[in-house]
C-alpha positions as a Python dict, from the first residue, in 0.01 Angstrom:
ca = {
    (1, 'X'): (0, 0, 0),
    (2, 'X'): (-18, 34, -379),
    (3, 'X'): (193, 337, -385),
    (4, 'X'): (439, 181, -176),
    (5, 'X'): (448, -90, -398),
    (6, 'X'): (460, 123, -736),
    (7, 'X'): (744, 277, -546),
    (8, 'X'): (903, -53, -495),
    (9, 'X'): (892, -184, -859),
    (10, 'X'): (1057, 107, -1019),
    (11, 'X'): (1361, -84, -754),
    (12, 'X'): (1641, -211, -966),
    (13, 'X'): (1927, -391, -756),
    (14, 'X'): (2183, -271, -942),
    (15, 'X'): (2200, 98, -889),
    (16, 'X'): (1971, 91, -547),
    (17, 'X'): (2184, -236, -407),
    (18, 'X'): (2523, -2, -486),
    (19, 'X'): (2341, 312, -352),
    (20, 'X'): (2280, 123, -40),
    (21, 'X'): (2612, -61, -28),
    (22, 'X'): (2787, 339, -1),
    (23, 'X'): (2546, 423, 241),
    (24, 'X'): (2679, 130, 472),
    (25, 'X'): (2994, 180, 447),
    (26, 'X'): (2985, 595, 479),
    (27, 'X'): (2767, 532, 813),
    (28, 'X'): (2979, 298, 940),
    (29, 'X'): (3296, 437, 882),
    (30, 'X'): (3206, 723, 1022),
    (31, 'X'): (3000, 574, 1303),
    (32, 'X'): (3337, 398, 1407),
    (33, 'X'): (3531, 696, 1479),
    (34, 'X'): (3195, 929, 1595),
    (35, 'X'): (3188, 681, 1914),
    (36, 'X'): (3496, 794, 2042),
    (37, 'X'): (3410, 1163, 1960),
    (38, 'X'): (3123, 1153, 2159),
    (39, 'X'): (3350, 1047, 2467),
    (40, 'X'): (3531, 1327, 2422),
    (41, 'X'): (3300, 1570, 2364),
    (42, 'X'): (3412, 1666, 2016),
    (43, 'X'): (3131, 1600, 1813),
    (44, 'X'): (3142, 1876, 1559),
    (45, 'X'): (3485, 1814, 1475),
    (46, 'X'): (3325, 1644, 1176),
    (47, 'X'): (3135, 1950, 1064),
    (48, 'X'): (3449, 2187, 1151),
    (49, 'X'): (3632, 2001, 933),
    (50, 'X'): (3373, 1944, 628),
    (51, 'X'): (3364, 2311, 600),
    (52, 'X'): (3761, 2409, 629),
    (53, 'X'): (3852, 2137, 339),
    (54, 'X'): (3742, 2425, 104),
    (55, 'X'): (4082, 2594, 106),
    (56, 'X'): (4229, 2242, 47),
    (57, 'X'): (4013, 2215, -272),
    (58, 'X'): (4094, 2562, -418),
    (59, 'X'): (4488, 2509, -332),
    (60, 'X'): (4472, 2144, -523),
    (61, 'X'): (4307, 2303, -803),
    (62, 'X'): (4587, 2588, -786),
    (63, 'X'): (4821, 2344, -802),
    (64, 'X'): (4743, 2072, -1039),
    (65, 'X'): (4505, 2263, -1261),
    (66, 'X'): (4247, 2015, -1272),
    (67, 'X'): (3948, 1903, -1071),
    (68, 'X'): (4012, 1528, -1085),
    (69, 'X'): (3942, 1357, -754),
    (70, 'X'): (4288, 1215, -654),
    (71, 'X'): (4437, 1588, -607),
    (72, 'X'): (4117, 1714, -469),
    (73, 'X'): (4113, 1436, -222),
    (74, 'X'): (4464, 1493, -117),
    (75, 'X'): (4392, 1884, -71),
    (76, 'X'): (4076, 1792, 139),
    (77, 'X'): (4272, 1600, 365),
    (78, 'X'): (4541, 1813, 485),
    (79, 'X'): (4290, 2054, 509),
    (80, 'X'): (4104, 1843, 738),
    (81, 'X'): (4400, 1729, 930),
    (82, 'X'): (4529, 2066, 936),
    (83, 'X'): (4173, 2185, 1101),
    (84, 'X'): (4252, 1919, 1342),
    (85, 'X'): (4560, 2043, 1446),
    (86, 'X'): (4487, 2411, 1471),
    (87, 'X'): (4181, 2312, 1666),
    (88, 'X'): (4399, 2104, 1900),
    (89, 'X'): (4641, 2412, 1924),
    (90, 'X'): (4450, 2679, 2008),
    (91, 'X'): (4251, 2486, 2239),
    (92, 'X'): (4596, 2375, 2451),
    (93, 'X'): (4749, 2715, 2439),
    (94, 'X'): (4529, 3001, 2374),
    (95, 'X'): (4277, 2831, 2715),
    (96, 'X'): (3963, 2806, 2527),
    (97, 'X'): (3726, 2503, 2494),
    (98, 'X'): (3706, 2273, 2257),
    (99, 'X'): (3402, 2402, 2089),
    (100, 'X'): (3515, 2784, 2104),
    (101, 'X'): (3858, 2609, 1902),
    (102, 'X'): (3673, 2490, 1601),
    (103, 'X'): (3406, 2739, 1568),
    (104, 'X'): (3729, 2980, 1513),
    (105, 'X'): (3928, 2712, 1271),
    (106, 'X'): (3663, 2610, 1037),
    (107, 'X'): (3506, 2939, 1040),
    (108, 'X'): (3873, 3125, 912),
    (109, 'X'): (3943, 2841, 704),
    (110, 'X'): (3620, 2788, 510),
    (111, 'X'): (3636, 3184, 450),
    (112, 'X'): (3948, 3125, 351),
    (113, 'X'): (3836, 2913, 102),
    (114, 'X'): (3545, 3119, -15),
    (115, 'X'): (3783, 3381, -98),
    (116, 'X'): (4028, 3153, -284),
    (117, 'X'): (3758, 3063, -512),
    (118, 'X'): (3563, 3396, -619),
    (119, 'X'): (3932, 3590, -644),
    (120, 'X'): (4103, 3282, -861),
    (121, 'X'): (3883, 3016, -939),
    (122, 'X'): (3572, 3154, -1013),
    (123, 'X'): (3488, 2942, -1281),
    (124, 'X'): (3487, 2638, -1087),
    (125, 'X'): (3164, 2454, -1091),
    (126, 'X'): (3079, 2417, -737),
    (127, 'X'): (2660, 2253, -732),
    (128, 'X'): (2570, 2358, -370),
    (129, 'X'): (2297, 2122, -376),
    (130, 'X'): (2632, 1816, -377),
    (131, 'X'): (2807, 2016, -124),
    (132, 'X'): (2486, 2029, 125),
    (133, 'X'): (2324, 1632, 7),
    (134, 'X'): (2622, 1472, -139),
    (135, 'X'): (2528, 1273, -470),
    (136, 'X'): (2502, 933, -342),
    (137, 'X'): (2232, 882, -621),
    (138, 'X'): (2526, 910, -860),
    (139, 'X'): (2706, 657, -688),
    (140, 'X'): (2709, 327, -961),
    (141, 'X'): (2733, 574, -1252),
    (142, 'X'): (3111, 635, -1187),
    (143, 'X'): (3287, 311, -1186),
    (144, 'X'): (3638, 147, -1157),
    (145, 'X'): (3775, -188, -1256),
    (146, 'X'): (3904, -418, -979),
    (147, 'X'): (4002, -754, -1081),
    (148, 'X'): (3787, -795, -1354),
    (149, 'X'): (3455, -588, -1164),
    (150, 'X'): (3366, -296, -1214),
    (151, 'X'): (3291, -118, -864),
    (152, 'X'): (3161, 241, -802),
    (153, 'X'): (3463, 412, -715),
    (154, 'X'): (3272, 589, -415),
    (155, 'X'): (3221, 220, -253),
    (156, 'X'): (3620, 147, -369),
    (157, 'X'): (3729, 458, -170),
    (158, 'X'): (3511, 418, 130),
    (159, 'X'): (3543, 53, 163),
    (160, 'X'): (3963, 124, 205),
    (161, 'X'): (3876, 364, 492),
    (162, 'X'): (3626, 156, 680),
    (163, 'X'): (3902, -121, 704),
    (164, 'X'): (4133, 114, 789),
    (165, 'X'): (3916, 294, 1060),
    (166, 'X'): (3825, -73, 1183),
    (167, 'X'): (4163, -196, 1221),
    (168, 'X'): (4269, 159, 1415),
    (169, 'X'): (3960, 92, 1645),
    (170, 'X'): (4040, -334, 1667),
    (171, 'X'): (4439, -288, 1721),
    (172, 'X'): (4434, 54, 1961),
    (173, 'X'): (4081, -75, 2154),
    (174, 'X'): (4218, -14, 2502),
    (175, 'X'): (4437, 309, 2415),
    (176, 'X'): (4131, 472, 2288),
    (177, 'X'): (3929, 385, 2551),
    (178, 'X'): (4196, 462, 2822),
    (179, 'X'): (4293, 806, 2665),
    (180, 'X'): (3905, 872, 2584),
    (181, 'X'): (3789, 863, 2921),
    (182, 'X'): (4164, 997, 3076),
    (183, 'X'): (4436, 1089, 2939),
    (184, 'X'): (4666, 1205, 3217),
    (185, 'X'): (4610, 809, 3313),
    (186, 'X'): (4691, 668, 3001),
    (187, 'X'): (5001, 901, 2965),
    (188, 'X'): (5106, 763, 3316),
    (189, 'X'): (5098, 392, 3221),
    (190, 'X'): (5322, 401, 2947),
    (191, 'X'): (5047, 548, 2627),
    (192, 'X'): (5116, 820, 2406),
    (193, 'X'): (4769, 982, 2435),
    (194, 'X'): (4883, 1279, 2234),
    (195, 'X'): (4984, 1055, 1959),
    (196, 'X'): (4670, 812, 2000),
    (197, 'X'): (4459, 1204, 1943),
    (198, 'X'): (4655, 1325, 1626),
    (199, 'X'): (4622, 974, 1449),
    (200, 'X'): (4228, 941, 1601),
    (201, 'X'): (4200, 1320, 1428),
    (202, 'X'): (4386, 1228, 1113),
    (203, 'X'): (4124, 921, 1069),
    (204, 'X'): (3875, 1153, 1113),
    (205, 'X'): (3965, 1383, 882),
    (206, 'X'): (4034, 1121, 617),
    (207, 'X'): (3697, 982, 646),
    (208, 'X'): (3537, 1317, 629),
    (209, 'X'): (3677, 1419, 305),
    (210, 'X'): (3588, 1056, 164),
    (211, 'X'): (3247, 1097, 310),
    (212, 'X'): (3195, 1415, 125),
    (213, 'X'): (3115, 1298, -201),
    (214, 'X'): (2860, 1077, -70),
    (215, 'X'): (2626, 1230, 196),
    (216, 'X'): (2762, 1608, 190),
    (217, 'X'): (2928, 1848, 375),
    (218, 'X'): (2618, 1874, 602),
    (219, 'X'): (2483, 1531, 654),
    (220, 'X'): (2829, 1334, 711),
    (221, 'X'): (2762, 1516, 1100),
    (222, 'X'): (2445, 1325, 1173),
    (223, 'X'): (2684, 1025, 1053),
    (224, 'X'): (2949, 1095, 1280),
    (225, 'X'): (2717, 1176, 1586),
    (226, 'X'): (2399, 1034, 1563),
    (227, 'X'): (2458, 697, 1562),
    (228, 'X'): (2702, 696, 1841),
    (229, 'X'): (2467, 951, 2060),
    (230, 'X'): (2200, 686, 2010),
    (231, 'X'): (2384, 385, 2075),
    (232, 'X'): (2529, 564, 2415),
    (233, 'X'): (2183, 632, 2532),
    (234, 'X'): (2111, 221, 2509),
    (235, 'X'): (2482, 96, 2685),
    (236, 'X'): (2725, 224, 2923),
    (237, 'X'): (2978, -26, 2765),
    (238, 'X'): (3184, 78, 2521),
    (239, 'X'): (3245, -225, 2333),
    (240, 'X'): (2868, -257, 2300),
    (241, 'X'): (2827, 123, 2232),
    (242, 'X'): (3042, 62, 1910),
    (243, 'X'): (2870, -236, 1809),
    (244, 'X'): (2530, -113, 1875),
    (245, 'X'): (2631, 249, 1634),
    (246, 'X'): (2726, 39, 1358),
    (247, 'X'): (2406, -174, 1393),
    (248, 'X'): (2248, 159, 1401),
    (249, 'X'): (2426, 271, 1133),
    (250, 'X'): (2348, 44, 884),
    (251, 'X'): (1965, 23, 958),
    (252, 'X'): (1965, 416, 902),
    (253, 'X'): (2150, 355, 550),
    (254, 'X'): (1892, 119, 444),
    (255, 'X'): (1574, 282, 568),
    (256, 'X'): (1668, 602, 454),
    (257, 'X'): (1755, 495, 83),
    (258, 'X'): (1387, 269, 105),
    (259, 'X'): (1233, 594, 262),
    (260, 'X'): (1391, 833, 24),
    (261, 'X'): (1208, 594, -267),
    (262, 'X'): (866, 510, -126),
    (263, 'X'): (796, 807, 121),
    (264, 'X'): (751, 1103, -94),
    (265, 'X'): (485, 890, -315),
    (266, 'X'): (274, 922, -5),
    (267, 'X'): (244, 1289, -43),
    (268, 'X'): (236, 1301, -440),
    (269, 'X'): (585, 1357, -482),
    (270, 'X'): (884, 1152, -673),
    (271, 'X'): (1164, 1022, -461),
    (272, 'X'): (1389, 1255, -216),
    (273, 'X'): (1787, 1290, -156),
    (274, 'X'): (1906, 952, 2),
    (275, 'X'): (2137, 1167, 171),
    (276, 'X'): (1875, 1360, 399),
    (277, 'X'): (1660, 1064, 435),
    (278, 'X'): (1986, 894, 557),
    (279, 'X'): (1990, 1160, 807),
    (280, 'X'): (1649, 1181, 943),
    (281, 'X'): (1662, 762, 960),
    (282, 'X'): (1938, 781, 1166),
    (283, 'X'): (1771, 1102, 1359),
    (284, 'X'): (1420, 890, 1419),
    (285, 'X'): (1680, 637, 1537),
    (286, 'X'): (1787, 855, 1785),
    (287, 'X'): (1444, 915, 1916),
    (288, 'X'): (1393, 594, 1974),
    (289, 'X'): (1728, 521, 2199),
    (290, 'X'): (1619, 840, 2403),
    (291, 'X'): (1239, 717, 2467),
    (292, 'X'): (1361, 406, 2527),
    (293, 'X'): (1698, 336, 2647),
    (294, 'X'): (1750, 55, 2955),
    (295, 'X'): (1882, 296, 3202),
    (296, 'X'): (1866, 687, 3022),
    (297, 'X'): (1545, 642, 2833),
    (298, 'X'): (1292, 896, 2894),
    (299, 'X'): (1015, 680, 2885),
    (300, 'X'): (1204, 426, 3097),
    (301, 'X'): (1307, 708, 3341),
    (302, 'X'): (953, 853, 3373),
    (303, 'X'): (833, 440, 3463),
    (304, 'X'): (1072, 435, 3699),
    (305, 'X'): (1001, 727, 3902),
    (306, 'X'): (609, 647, 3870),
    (307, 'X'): (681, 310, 4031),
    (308, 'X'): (910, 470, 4312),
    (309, 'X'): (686, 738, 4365),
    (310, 'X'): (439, 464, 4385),
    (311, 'X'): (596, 246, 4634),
    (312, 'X'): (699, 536, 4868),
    (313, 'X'): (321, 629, 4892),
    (314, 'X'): (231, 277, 4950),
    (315, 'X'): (458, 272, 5243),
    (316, 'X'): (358, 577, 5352),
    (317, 'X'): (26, 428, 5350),
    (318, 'X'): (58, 188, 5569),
    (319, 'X'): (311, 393, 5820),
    (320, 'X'): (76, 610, 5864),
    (321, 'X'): (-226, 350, 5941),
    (322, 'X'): (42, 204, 6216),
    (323, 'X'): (103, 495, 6363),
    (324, 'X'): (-295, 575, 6346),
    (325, 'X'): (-355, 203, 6504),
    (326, 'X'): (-81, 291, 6780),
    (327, 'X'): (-305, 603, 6915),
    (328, 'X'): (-619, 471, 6878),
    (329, 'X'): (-640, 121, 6771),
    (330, 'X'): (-1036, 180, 6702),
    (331, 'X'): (-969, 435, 6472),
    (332, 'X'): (-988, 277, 6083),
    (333, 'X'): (-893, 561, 5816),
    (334, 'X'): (-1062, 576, 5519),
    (335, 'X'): (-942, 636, 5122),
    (336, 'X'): (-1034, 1087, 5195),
    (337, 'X'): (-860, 1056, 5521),
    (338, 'X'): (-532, 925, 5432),
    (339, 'X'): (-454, 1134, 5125),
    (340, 'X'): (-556, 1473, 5358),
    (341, 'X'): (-306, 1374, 5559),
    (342, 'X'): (-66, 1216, 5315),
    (343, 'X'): (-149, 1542, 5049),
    (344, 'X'): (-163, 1276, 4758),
    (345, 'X'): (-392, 1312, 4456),
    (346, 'X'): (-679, 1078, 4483),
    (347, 'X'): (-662, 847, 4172),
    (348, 'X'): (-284, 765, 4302),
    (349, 'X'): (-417, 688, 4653),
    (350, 'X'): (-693, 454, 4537),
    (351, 'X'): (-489, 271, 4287),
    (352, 'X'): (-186, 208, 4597),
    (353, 'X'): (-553, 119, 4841),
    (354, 'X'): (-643, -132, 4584),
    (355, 'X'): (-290, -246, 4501),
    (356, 'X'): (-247, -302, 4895),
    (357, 'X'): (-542, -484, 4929),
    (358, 'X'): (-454, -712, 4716),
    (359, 'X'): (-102, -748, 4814),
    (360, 'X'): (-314, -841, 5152),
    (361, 'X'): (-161, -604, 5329),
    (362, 'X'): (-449, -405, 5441),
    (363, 'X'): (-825, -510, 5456),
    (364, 'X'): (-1103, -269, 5362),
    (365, 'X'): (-1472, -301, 5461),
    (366, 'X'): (-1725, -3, 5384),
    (367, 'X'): (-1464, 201, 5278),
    (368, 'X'): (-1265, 222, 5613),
    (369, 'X'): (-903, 38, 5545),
    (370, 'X'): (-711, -138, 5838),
    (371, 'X'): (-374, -316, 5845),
    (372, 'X'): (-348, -705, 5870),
    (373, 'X'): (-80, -856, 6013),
    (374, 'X'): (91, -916, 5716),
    (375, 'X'): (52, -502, 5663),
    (376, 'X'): (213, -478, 6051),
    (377, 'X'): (501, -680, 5983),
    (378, 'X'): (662, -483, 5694),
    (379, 'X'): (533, -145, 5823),
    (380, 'X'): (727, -264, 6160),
    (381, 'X'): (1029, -240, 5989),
    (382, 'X'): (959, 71, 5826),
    (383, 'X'): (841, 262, 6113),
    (384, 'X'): (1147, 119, 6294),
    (385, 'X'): (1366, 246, 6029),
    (386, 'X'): (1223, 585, 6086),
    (387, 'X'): (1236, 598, 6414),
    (388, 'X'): (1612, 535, 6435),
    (389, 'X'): (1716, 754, 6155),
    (390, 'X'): (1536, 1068, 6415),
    (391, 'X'): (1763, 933, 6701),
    (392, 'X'): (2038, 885, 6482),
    (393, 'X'): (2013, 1262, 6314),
    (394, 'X'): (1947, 1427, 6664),
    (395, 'X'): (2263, 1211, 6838),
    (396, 'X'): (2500, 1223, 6597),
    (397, 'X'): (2427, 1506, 6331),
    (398, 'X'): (2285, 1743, 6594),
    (399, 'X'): (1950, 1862, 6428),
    (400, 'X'): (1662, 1945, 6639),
    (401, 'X'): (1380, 1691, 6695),
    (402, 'X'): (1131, 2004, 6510),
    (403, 'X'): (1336, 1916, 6158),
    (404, 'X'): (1418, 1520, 6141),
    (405, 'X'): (1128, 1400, 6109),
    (406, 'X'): (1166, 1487, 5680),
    (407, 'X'): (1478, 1378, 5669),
    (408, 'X'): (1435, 1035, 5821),
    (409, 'X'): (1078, 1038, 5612),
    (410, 'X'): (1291, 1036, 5306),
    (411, 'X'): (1540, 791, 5429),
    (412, 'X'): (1293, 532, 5596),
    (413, 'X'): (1267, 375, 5218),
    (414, 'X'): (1606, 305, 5101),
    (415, 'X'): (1713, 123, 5497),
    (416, 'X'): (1746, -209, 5449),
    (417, 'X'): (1796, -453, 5773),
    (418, 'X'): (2185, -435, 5747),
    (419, 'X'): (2143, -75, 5779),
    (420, 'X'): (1902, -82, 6040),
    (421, 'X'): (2129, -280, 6255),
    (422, 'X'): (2449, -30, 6217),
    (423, 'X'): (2170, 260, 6300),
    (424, 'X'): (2078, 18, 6652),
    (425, 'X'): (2465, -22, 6692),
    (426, 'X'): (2503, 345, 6682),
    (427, 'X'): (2224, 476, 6849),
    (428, 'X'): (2278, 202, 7137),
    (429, 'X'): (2028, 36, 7093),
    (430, 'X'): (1755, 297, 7184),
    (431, 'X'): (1434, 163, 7202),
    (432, 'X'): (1281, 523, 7196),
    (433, 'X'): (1295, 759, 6921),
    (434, 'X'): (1343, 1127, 7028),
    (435, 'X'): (977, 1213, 7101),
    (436, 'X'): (962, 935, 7286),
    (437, 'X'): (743, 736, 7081),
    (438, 'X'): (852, 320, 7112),
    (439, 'X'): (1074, 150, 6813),
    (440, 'X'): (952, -123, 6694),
    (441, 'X'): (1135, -430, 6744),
    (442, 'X'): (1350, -588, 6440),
    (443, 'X'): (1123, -903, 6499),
    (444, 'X'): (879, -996, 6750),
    (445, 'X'): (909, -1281, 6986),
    (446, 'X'): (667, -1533, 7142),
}
């Protein structure tokens, strides 16, 4: 705790609140656009397109002879847009997929640009470590004057494209949506999908380049696709997968500048890039919507199966004591006996014995388990189930009575009592299964 505090105090609001305040709006920015890459399966579009801008930036310099940021910025971005284009075009005529595309555009391109700048600019000073981290860090030392306030120009810049990128997003909602998740469709009802793609790509571009300077050519990809990866993993709902990525967003941006600050003093160590802290925030983020996400959590998923794997043994349980009590009515199974026959492991079968007793559905003296009526009623309904699936298979699917009894094992546990009257309609109303072993009545009578 009192390096995390000796960490803390070195904090000065000024140049870590304006640090932070570029970090929101370069994750969110991006984060608004990213959602809608996801759902089309263009992730990397951001990373094809941070590496091709490096032809834009030697052809600017070529051009104006200087390396001041409005004609760099301008270079970038046709660059960008251009990479969006060519990855478009070769994907709709030359039959490849969309990956295959970029990996050939942003690959040429960025040599391209490689060779542009040893043959002609090779005097250029190009700091890989800005190009990989950006220099967020840098951010409040390079300021201009809006009405009478001096802002970090970084924070001027990205602030214009986040409104921009939110508008696009607020006005076009339901043609992005509609031409994310099918285009022929939204062609067909009256939307230019084509032109809803080029603009979408444009943005994209746009906020790449302006992105650049802040969190690298690198890192901007975990800003485009992480948070909108882990906000799909937590929704199936668009509208909340864009709100919950920009909630995501800006908890990575803070974390990761706090981390970046207080983490390395744990080891020894000074502070770290922003940047990649940024990126592992938003990464540890991820991890978190994949454990635990409502419906495509792994965590959530594993629970899930446990607890139907679970309930079909319970029911097994207690089908099999019926049919046991139907031979020989004498005959009381114990806990050794029922998982020989059921081939279950034994701390699963004593945990379902114990969670059966209590749900006083069997009673268990001296080991030795029995059903009580309570037991019988529900198991009626499951054995009944069975029972009618094996006439139903053998009547109308024509399978042999040697290989239904599996099949109508497995479906015996998702038949509800709607179901089980359409089988008894379509069996009519059989009150044998095919081995000639009784069905058990829907309900008894008095």
């Amino acid at each position: 705790m009192n390096v995390i505090r000796e960490a803390l105090s070195q904090w000065n609001w000024y140049l870590d609140g304006w640090i932070i305040v570029a970090g929101i709006l370069c994750s969110v920015a991006t984060a608004l656009l990213g959602n809608f890459l996801v759902l089309r399966k263009m992730s990397m579009l951001g990373d094809a397109i941070t590496h091709a801008i490096l032809p834009g930036l030697a052809a600017a310099f070529f051009i104006s002879d200087s390396r001041s940021s409005l004609p760099m910025f301008v270079g970038a971005v046709i660059a960008g847009i251009l990479t969006a284009l060519f990855t478009e075009w070769i994907r709709s005529f030359g039959k490849v997929d969309e990956g295959a595309a970029m990996g050939v555009v942003f690959t040429s391109l960025f040599a391209l640009g490689l060779v542009m700048i040893v043959q002609a600019a090779d005097h250029v000073d190009l700091d890989p470590g800005c190009v990989l981290y950006g220099a967020i860090e840098l951010t409040p030392l390079d300021t201009v004057l809006i009405a009478g306030w001096e802002i970090p120009r970084v924070v001027a810049v990205l602030s214009i494209v986040l409104l921009i990128n939110l508008l696009f997003v607020i006005c076009f909602f339901k043609e992005l949506k509609l031409s994310s998740f099918d285009p022929a469709l939204a062609t067909t009802t009256g939307f230019n999908a084509t032109l809803i793609h080029y603009t979408l790509m444009t943005l994209v571009a746009i906020t790449a380049v302006a992105s650049f300077e802040t969190v690298g050519n690198i890192l901007v990809v975990a800003m485009f696709v992480v948070p909108p990866a882990a906000a799909y993993m937590l929704t199936d709902r668009l509208g909340r997968m864009i709100v919950i990525s920009v909630i995501l967003a800006v908890i990575a941006a803070i974390t990761g500048h706090i981390s970046a600050i207080t983490v390395p003093h744990w080891f020894g160590y000074g502070s770290t890039s922003t940047a990649g802290m940024m990126a592992v925030a938003a990464g540890l983020l991820f991890v978190l919507a994949a454990l635990s996400g409502p419906r495509h959590g792994i965590l959530v998923i594993f629970v899930r199966r446990q607890f139907l794997a679970w309930k079909i043994l319970a029911e097994d349980i207690i089908a099999l004591m019926y049919r046991i009590e139907e031979r020989d009515p004498d005959l009381k199974p114990d806990a050794g006996y029922l998982r020989e026959i059921l081939f279950s492991r034994a701390w699963p079968t004593r945990l379902t014995l114990y969670y059966l007793t209590h749900q006083n559905q069997i009673a268990g003296s001296d080991g030795q388990f029995e059903l009580t009526e309570a037991g019988r009623d529900r198991e009626r309904q499951l054995v009944r189930s069975h029972r009618l699936w094996e006439h139903y298979l053998v009547e109308h699917a024509g399978m042999s009575t040697e290989t239904i009894h599996r099949q109508a094992e497995r479906l015996e546990h998702f038949t509800d009592r709607q179901l089980r009257e359409k089988l008894n309609e379509d069996t009519n109303e059989t009150d044998q299964d095919p081995h000639g072993s009784p069905i058990p009545p829907e309900e008894l009578t008095n």
